[in-house]
C-alpha positions in Angstrom: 34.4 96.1 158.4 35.7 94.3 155.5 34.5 90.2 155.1 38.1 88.8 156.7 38.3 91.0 159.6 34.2 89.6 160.3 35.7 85.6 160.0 38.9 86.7 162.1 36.4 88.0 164.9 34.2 85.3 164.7 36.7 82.4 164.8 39.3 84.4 167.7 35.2 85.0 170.0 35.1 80.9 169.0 38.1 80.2 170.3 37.9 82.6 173.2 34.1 80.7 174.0 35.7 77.3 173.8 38.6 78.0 175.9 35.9 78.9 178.3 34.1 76.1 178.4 37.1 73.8 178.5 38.2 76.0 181.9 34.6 75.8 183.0 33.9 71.7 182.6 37.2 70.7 184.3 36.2 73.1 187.0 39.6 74.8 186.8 41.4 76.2 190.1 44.5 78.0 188.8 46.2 76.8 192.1 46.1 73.4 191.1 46.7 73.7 187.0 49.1 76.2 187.0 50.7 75.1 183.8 47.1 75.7 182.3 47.1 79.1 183.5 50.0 80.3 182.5 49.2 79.0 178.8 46.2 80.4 178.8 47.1 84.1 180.2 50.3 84.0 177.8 48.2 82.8 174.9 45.4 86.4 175.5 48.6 88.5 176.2 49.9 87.2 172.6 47.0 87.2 170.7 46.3 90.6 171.7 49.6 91.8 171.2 49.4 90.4 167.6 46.3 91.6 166.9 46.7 95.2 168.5 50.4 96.3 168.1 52.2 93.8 165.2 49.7 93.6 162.3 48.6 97.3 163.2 52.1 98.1 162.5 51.9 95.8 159.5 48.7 97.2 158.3 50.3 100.7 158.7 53.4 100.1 156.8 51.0 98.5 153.8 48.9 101.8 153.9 52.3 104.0 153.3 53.4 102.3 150.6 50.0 102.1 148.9 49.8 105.8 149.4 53.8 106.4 148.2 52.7 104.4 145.4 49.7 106.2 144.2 51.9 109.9 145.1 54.7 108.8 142.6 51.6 108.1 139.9 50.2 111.2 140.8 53.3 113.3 140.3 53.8 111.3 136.9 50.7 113.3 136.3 50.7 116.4 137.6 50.9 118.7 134.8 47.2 117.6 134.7 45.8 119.5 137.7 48.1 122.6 137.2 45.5 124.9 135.6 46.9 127.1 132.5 46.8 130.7 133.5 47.4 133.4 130.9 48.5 136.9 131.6 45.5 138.4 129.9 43.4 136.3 132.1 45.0 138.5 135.3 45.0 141.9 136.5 48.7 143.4 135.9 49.5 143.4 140.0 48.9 139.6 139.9 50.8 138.8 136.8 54.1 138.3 138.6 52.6 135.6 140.4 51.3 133.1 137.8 54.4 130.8 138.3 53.3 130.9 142.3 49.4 130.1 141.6 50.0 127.4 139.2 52.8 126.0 142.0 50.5 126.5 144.9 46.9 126.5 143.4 46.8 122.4 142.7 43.9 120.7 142.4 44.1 117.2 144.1 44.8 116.8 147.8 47.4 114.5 148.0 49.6 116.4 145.4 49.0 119.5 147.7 49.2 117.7 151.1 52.9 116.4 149.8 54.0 120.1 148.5 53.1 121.3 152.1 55.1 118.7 153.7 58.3 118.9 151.4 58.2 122.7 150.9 61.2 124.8 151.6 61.6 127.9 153.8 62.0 130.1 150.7 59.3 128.6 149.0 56.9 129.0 151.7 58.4 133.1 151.4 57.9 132.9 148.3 54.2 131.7 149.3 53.7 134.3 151.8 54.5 137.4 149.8 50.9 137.0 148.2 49.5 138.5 151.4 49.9 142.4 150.5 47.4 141.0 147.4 45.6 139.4 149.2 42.3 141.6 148.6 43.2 142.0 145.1 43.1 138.6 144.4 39.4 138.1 146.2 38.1 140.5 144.9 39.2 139.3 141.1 37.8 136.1 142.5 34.7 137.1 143.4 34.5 139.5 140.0 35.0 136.6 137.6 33.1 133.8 138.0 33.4 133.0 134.1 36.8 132.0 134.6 36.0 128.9 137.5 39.1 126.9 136.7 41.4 130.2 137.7 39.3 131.0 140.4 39.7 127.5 142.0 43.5 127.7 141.4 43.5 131.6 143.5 41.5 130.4 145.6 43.7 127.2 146.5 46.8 129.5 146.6 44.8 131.0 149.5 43.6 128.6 151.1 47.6 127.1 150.7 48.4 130.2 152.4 46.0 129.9 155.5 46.5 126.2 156.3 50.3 126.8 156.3 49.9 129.7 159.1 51.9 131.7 156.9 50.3 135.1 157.9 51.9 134.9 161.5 55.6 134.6 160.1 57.7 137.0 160.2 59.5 138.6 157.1 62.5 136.9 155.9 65.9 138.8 156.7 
């Protein structure tokens, strides 16, 4: 819990205690003070609707942009997580699917959580027609451990594959 949130709690318990004490020294009977009551019970219902529903909201719409913000940097930069794959670096069966490993296998989670939520249904085809090499492409994974930064990018093209549910879709027609 950040320093403000810790004064906010500490001055809204303050004012809650006070209000208390007030009540409790005048020896309130709502019957008699209902002005006083209705201030009161309207003040709590709008102090926790502040607190709990508008600067929540607030608070969310901040976090959005920040993150919207920091996506539009990333993208700026994205050529830097795309890992270079050669074709001499694959076996021929994989070759045809450099373009689809370098699209798929990113390394940075936001970049990838943003391509899973923006990708088309031809795309995520295009995604899925990696499962007949599937074992071809674990087993060069498991083969070559020289090459980590290709590995990692198969590996994510996988993994891509899997969270996206791909494997229960059926094919295109």
């Amino acid at each position: 819990m950040n320093i403000k949130k810790q004064i906010r709690l500490i001055f809204t318990m303050l004012f809650w205690i006070a209000i208390y004490f007030i009540v409790k020294s005048q020896k309130f009977e709502s019957e008699k003070n209902p002005y006083l009551t209705v201030f009161i019970f309207a003040f709590f219902i709008g102090h926790i609707w502040y607190e709990g529903i508008y600067k929540k909201k607030k608070i969310e719409n901040r976090k959005t942009e920040i993150k919207s913000k920091h996506l539009t940097e990333l993208k700026n930069k994205q050529a830097d997580f795309i890992t270079k794959i050669n074709k001499q670096d694959l076996p021929t069966e994989l070759r045809e699917f450099i373009p689809l490993f370098q699209k798929w296998g990113i390394d940075n989670k936001m970049l990838r959580e943003d391509l899973y939520e923006n990708a088309k249904e031809d795309e995520l085809f295009e995604l899925k027609s990696i499962e007949n090499k599937r074992e071809i492409i674990e087993k060069w994974i498991e083969s070559n451990t020289n090459n980590l930064d290709i590995s990692q990018t198969l590996n994510l093209t996988i993994k891509s594959y899997d969270d996206l549910g791909l494997w229960t879709w059926n094919k295109k027609n």
